[in-house]
KEKE-3310 file (N, C-alpha, C; in steps of 0.2 Angstrom, whole numbers, plus 5000, padded with zeros to 4 digits):
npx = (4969:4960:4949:4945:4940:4930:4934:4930:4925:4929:4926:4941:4949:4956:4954:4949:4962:4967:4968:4968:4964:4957:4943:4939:4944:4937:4934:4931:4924:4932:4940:4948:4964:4970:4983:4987:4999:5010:5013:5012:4999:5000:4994:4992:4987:4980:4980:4971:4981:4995:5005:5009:5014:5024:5022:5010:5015:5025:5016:5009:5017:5024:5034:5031:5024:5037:5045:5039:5033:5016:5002:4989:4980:4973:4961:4961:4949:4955:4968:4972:4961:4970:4980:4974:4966:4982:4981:4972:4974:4969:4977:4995:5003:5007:5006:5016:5013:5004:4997:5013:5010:4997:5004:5011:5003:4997:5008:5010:4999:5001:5016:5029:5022:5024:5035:5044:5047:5050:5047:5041:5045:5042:5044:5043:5048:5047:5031:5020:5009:5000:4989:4975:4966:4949:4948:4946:4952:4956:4966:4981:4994:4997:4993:4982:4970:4965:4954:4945:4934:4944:4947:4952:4961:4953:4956:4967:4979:4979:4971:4977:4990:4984:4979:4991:4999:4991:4992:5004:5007:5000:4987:4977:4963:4957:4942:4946:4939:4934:4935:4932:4946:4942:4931:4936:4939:4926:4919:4928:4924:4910:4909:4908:4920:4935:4947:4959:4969:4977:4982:4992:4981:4977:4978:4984:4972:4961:4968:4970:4957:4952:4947:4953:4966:4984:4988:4998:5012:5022:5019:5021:5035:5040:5034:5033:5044:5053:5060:5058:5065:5068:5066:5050:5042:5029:5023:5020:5029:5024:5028:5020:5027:5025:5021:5034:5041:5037:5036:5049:5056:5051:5045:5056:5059:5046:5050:5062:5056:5047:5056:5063:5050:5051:5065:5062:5051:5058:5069:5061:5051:5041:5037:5032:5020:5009:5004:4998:4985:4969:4972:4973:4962:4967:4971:4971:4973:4978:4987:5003:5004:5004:5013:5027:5031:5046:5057:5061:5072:5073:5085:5090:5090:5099:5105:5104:5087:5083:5083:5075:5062:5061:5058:5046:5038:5037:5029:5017:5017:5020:5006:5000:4991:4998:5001:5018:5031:5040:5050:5056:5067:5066:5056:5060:5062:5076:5081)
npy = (5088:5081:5070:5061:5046:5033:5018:5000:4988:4971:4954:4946:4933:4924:4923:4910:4906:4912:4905:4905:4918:4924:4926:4940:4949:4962:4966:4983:4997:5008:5024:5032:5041:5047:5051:5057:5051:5044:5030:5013:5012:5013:5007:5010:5006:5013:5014:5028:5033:5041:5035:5034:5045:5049:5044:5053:5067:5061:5061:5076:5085:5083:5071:5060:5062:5068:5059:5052:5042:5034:5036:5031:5032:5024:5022:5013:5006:4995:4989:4976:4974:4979:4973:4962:4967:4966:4953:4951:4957:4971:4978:4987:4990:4994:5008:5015:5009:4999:4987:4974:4962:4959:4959:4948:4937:4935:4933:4921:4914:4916:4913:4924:4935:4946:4963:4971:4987:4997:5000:5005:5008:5010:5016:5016:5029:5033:5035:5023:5014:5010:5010:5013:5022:5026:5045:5045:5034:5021:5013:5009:5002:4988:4979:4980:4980:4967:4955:4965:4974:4975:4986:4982:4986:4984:4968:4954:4956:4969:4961:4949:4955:4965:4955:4948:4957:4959:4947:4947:4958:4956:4958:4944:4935:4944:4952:4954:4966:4971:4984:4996:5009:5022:5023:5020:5030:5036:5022:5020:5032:5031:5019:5007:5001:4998:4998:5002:4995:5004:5013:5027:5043:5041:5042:5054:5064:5058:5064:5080:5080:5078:5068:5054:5044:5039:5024:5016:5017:5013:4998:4985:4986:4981:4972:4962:4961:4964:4975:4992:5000:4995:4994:4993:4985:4987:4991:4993:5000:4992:4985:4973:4956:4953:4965:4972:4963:4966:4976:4982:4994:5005:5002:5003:5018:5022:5018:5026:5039:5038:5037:5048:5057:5051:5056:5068:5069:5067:5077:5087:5089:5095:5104:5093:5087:5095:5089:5076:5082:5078:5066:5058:5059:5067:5084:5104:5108:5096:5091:5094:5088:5075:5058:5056:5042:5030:5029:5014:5011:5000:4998:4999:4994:4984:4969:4969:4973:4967:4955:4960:4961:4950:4942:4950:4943:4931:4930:4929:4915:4908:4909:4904:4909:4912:4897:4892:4897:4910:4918:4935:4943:4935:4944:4957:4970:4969:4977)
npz = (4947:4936:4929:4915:4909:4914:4917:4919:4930:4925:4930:4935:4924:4931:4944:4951:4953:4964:4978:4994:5003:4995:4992:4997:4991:4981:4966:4959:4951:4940:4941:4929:4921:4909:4902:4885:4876:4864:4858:4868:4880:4897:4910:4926:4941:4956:4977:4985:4994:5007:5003:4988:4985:4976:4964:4960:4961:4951:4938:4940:4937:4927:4921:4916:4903:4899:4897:4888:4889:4890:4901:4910:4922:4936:4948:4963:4975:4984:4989:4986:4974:4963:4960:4957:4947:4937:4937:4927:4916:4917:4919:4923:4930:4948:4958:4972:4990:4985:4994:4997:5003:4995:4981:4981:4987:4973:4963:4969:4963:4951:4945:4943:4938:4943:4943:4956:4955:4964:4983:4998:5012:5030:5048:5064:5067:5052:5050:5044:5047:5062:5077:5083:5093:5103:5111:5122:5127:5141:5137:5136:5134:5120:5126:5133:5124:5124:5123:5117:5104:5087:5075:5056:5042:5023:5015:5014:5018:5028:5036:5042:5046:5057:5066:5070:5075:5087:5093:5097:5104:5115:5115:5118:5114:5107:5094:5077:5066:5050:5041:5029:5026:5027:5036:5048:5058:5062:5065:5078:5085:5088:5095:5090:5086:5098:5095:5082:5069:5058:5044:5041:5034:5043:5057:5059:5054:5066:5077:5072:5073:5085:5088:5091:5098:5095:5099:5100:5086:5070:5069:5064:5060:5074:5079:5070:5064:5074:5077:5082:5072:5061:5044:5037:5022:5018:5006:4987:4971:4955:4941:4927:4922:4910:4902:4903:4897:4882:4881:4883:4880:4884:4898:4904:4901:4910:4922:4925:4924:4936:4945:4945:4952:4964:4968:4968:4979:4990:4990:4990:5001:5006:4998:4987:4994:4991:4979:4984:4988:4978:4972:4984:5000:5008:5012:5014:5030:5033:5025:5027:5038:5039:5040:5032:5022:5019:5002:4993:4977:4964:4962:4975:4984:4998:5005:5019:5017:5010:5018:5027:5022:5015:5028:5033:5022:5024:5038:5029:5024:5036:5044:5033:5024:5012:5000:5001:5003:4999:4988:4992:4981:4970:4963:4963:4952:4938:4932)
capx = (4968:4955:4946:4942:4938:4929:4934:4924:4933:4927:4928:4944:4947:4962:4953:4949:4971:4968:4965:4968:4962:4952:4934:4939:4946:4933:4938:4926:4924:4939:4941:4956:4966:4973:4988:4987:5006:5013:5017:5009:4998:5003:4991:4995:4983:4984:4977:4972:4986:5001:5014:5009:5016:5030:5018:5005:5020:5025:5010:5007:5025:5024:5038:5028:5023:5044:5051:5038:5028:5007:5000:4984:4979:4965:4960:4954:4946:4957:4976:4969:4959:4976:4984:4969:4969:4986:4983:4967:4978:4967:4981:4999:5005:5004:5010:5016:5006:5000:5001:5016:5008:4993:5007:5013:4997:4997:5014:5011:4995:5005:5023:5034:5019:5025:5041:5043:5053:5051:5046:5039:5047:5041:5044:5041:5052:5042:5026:5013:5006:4999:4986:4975:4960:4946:4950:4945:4951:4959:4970:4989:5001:4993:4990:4974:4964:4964:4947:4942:4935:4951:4946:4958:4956:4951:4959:4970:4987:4978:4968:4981:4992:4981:4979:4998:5001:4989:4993:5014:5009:4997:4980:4973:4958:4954:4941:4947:4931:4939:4931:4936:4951:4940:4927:4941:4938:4918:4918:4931:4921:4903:4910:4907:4926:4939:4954:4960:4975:4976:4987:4992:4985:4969:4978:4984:4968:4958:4972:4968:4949:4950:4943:4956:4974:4987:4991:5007:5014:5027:5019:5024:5043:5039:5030:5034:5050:5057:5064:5055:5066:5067:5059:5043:5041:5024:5018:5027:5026:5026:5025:5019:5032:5021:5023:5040:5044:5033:5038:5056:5059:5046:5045:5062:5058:5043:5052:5066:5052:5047:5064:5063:5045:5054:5071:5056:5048:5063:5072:5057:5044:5036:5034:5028:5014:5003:5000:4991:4975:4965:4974:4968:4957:4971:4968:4970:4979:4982:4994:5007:5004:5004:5019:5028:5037:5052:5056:5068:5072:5076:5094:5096:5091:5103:5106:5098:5084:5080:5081:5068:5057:5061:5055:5039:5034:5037:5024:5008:5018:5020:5001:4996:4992:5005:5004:5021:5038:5038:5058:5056:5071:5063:5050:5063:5066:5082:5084)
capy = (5081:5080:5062:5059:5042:5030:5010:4997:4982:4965:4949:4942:4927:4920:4921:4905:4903:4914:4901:4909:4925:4926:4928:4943:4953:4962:4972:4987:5000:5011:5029:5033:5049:5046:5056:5056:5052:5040:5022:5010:5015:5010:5007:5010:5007:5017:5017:5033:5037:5045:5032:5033:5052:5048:5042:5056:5071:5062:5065:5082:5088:5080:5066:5053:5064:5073:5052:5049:5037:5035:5034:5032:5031:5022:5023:5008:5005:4995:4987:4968:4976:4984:4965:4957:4969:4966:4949:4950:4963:4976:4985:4986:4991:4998:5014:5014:5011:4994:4979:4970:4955:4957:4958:4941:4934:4935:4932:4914:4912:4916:4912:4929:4940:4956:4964:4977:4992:5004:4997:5010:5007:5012:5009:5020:5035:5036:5030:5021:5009:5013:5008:5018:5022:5034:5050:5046:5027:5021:5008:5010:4999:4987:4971:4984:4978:4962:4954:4970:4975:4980:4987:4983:4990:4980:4965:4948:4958:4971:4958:4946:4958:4965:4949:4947:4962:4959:4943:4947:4965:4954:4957:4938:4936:4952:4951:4960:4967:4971:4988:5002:5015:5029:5022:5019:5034:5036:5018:5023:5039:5028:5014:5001:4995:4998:4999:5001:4994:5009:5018:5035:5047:5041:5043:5061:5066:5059:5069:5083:5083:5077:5061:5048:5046:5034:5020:5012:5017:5007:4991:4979:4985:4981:4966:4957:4961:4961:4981:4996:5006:4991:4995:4988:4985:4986:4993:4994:5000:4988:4981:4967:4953:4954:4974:4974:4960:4967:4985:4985:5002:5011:5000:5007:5025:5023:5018:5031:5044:5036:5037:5055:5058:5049:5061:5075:5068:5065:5082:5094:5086:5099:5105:5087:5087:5097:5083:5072:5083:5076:5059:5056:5061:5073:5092:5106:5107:5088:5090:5097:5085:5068:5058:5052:5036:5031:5025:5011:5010:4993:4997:5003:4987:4982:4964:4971:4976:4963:4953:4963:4961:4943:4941:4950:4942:4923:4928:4924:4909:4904:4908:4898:4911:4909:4889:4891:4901:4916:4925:4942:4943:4933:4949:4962:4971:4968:4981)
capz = (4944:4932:4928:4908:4908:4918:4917:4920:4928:4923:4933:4932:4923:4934:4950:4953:4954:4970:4984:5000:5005:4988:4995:5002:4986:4975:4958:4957:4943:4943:4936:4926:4920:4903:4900:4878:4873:4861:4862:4873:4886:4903:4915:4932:4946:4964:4980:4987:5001:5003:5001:4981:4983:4970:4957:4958:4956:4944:4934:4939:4934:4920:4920:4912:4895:4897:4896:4881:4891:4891:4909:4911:4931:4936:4956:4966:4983:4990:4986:4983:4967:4961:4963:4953:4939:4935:4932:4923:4913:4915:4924:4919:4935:4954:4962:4980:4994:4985:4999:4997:5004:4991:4974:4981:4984:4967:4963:4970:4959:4944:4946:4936:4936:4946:4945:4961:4956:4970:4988:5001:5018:5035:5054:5071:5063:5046:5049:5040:5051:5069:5081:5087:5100:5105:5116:5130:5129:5143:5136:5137:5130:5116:5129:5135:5120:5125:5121:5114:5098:5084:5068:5054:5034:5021:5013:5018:5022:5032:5042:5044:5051:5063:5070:5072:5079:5095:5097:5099:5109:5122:5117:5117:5112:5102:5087:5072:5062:5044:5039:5023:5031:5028:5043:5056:5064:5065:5070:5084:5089:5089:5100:5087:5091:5104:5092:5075:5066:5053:5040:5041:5035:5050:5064:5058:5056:5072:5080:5072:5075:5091:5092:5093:5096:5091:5103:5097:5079:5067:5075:5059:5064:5082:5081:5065:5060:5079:5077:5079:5068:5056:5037:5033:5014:5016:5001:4984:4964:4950:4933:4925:4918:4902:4899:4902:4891:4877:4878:4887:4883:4888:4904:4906:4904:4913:4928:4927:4925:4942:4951:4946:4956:4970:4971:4969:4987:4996:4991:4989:5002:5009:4988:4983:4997:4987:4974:4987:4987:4972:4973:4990:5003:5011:5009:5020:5034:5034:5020:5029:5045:5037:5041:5025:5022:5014:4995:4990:4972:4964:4964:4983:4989:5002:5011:5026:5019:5006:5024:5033:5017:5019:5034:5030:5017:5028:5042:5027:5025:5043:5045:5031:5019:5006:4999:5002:5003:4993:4989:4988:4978:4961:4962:4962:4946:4942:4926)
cpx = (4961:4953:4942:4937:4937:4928:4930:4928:4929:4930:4936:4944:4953:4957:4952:4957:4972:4963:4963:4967:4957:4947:4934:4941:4941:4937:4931:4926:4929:4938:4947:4957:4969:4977:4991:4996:5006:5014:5011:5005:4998:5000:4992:4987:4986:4978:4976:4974:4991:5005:5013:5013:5020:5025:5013:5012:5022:5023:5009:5013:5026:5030:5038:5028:5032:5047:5045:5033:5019:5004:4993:4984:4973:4967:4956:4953:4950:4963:4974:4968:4964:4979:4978:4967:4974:4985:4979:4968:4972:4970:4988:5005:5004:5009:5010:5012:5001:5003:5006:5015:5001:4996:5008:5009:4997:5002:5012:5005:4998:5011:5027:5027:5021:5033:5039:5050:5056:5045:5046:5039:5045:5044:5042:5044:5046:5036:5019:5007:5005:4991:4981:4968:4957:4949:4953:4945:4956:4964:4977:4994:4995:4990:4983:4969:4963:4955:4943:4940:4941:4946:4953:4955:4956:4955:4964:4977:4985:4977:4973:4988:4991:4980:4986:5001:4998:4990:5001:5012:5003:4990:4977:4968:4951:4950:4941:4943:4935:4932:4937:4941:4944:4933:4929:4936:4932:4917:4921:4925:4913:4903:4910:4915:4930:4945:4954:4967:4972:4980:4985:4987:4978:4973:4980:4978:4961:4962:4970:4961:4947:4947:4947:4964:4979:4991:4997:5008:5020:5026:5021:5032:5043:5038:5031:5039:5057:5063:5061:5056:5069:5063:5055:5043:5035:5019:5024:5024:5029:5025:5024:5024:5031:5026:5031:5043:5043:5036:5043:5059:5054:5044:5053:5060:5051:5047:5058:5063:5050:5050:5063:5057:5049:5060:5067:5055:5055:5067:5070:5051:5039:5031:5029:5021:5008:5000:4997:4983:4975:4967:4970:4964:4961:4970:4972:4975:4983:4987:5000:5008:5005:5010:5021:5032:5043:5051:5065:5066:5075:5083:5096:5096:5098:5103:5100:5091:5080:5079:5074:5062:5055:5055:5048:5033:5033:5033:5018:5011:5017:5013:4994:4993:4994:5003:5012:5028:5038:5048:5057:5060:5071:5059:5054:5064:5072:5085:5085)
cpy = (5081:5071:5063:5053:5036:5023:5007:4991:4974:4958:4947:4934:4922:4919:4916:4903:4906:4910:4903:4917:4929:4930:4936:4949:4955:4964:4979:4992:5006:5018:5031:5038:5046:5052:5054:5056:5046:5034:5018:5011:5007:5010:5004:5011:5010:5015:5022:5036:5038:5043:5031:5042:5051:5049:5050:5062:5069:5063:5070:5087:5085:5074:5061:5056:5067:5065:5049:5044:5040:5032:5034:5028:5028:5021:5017:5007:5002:4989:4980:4970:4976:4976:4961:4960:4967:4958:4945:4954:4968:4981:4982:4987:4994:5003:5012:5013:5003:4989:4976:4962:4952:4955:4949:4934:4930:4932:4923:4910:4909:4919:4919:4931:4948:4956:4970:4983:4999:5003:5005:5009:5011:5009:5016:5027:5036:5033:5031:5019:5011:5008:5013:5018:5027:5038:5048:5038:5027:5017:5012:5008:4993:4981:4975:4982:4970:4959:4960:4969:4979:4980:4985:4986:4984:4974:4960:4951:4961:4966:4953:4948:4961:4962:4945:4950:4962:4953:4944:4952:4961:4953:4951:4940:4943:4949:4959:4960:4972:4978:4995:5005:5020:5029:5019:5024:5035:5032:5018:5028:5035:5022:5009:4997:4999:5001:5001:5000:4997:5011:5025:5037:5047:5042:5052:5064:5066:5063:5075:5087:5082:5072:5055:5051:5039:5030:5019:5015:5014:4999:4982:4980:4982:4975:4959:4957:4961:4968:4987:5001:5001:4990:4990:4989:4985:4988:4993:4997:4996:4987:4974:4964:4955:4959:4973:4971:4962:4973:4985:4991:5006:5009:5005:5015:5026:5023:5023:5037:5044:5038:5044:5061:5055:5051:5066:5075:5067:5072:5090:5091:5090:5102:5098:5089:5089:5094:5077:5075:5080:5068:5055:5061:5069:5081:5096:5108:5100:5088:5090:5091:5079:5066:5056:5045:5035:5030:5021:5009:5003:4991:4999:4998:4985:4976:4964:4972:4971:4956:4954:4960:4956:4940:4944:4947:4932:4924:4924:4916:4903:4906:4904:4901:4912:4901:4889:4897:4906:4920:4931:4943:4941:4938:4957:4964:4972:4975:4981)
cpz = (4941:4929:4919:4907:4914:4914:4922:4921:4930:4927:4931:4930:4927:4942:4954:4956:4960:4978:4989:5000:4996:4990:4995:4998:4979:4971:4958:4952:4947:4937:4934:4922:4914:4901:4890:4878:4866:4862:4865:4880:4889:4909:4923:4937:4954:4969:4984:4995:5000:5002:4991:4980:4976:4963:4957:4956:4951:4939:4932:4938:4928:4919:4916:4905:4895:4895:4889:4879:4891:4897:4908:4919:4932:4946:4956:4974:4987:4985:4983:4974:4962:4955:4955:4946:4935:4933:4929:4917:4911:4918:4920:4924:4941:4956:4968:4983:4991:4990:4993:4997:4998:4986:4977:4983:4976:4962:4963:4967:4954:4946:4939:4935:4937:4947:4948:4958:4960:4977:4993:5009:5023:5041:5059:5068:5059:5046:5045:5044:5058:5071:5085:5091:5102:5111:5122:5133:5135:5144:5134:5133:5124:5120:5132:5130:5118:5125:5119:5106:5093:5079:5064:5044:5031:5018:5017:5020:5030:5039:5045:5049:5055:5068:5073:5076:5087:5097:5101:5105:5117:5123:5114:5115:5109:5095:5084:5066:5057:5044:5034:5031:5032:5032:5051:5060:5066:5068:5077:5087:5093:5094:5098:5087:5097:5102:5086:5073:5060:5048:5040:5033:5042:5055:5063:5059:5063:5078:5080:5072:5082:5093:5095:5093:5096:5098:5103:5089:5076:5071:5071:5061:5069:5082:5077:5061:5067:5079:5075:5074:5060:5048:5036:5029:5014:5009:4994:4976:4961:4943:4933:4922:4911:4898:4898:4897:4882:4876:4883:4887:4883:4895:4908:4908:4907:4922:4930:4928:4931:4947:4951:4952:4963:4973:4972:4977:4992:4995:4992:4994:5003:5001:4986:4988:4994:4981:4977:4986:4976:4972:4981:4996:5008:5009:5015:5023:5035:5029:5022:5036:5041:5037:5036:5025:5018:5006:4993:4985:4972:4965:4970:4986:4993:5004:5016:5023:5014:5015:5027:5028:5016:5022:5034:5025:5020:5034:5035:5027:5029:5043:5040:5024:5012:5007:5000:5000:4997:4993:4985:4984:4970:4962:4963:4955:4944:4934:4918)
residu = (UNK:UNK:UNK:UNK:UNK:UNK:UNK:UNK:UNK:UNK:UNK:UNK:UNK:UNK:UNK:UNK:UNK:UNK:UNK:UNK:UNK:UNK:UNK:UNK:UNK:UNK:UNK:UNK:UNK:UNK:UNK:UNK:UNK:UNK:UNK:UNK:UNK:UNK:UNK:UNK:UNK:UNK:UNK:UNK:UNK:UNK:UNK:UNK:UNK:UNK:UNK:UNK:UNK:UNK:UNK:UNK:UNK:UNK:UNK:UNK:UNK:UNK:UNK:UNK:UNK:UNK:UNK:UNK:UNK:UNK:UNK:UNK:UNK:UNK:UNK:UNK:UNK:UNK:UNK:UNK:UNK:UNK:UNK:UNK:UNK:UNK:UNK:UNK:UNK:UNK:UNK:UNK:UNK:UNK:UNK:UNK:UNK:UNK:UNK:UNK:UNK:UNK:UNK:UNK:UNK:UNK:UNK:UNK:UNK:UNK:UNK:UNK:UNK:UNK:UNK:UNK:UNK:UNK:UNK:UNK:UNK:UNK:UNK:UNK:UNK:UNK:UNK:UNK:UNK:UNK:UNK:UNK:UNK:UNK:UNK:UNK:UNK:UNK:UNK:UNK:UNK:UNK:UNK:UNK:UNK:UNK:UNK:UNK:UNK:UNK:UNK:UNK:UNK:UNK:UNK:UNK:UNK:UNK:UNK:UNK:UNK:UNK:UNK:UNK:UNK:UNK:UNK:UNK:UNK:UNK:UNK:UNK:UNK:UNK:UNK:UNK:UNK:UNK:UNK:UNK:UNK:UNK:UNK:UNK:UNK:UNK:UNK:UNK:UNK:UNK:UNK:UNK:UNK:UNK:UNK:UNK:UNK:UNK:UNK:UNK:UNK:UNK:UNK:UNK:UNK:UNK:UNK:UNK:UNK:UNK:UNK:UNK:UNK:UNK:UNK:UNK:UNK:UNK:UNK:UNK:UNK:UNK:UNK:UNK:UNK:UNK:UNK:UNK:UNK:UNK:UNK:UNK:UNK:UNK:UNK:UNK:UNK:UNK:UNK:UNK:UNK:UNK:UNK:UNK:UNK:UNK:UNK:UNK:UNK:UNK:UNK:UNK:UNK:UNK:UNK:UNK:UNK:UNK:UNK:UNK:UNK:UNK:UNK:UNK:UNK:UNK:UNK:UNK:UNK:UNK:UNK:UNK:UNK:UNK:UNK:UNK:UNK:UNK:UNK:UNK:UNK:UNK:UNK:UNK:UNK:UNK:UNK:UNK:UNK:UNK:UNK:UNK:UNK:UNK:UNK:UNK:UNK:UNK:UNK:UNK:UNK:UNK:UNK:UNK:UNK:UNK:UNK:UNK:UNK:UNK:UNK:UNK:UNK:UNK:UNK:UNK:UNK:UNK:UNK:UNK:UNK:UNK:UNK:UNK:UNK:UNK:UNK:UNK:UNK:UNK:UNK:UNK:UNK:UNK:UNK)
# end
């Protein structure tokens, strides 16, 4: 993966529109891949982990430039950014692996800005989501971090879920000290906390080096959806209403180039694997280790699972996060 062009990303001008959990969400400068085609470029933002797998194969198989589309990639620090480009329109879309709970943050700023066309399900099976603790901790189940220090990664889905999860599993009075992923694990090893509520692929690798190991994993199935083998929609790829309505065919063959990085990763994984190095921090032997998560297209959606996504998307409401009721359903792509 090669980088061309470095963007520059400029306050937005809607943020005043994001009341709660605002504070907490920068935009920082973003570097981006520009794939030259034809047409409209279609700016897509990622964060660097593996539940974007779909999106980055697609790139690097060429998908994008064989459907006729202009991709340019831009990388940000952390899923909120992703969310507030999109509706500063310096972005155009997210690839998997963006918070769910960040799009609809935003969603509930600006009513009919994100359509979701590919949702990235996990739960104790495929996991994303974990918990996890130094070596030689001697905590057990999750009620052991009870007034303890938790880590959680950065932004209002992460922390607020980390806060949910100890309070249901037992650990009262825990504080959760919000820090980037890619310092879970050093702050584990140094003792500056106790826990971490993390994303794969940190609990893979503190495994692998020996420093930490994973307390509980799929703890969003577990805890907040009331079924460990129940999918989290935690993360998802989208477009803008705008794009789509502006350029409806190339939104189109954008997202069936998509669909095709997405039968790619489900029927050749161990093959796809090799397009996380350069996208994220993964290399190595961890290529191979990392667990993967699901992919639901717009069209598989099910009852069930429009349900479960439901119900995750009604804790920020019940905590107060969301001004009010959010249906996943108005934010599905419907074709």
């Amino acid at each position: 993966m090669t980088s061309n062009t470095l963007t520059s990303a400029a306050a937005p001008s809607r943020r005043t529109l994001l009341k709660t959990g605002a504070a907490a969400l920068g935009v920082l400068a973003a570097p981006a891949i520009v794939r030259a085609q034809a047409g409209p470029k279609i700016r897509i933002g990622y964060w660097p982990i593996a539940a974007g797998l779909p999106f980055y194969a697609a790139v690097e198989l060429g998908y994008f430039k064989e459907a006729g589309v202009n991709v340019e990639v831009q990388r940000y620090a952390a899923a909120a950014q992703i969310m507030e480009g999109m509706l500063s329109d310096r972005c155009d879309g997210s690839a998997n692996g963006t918070g769910s709970g960040n799009l609809a943050i935003g969603e509930i700023a600006a009513p009919g800005t994100f359509k979701i066309f590919c949702a990235n399900p996990s739960n104790v099976k495929n996991v994303l989501d974990e918990v996890i603790v130094p070596i030689a901790s001697t905590a057990k189940t999750m009620a052991d971090l009870k007034g303890k220090r938790v880590g959680s990664g950065p932004g209002i889905q992460n922390v607020t879920l980390a806060k949910t999860i100890l309070e249901r599993g037992g650990a009262t009075g825990a504080t959760v000290i919000e820090l980037p992923i890619s310092q879970h694990i050093a702050a584990l090893a140094a003792g500056q906390i106790d826990g971490c509520y993390t994303l794969e692929p940190t609990g893979t690798i503190g495994r692998l080096n020996g420093t930490t190991r994973v307390l509980e994993a799929g703890v969003i199935s577990k805890y907040v959806l009331g079924d460990a083998m129940a999918p989290w929609f935690g993360g998802a790829a989208s477009l803008t209403s705008s794009f789509i309505k502006k350029h409806p065919e190339e939104a189109k063959r954008f997202i069936a180039a998509y669909a095709k990085g997405v039968s790619y990763v489900r029927n050749k994984t161990a093959e796809a694997r090799q397009y996380l190095k350069g996208y994220t921090a993964i290399e190595g032997a961890l290529t191979g280790e990392v667990p993967m998560v699901g992919y639901t297209m717009y069209n598989e959606f099910t009852p069930a699972d429009i349900a479960h996504f439901q119900k995750f998307l009604d804790l920020f409401a019940e905590k107060g996060i969301f001004s009010s009721r959010l249906m996943v359903d108005s934010m599905i792509y419907k074709g």
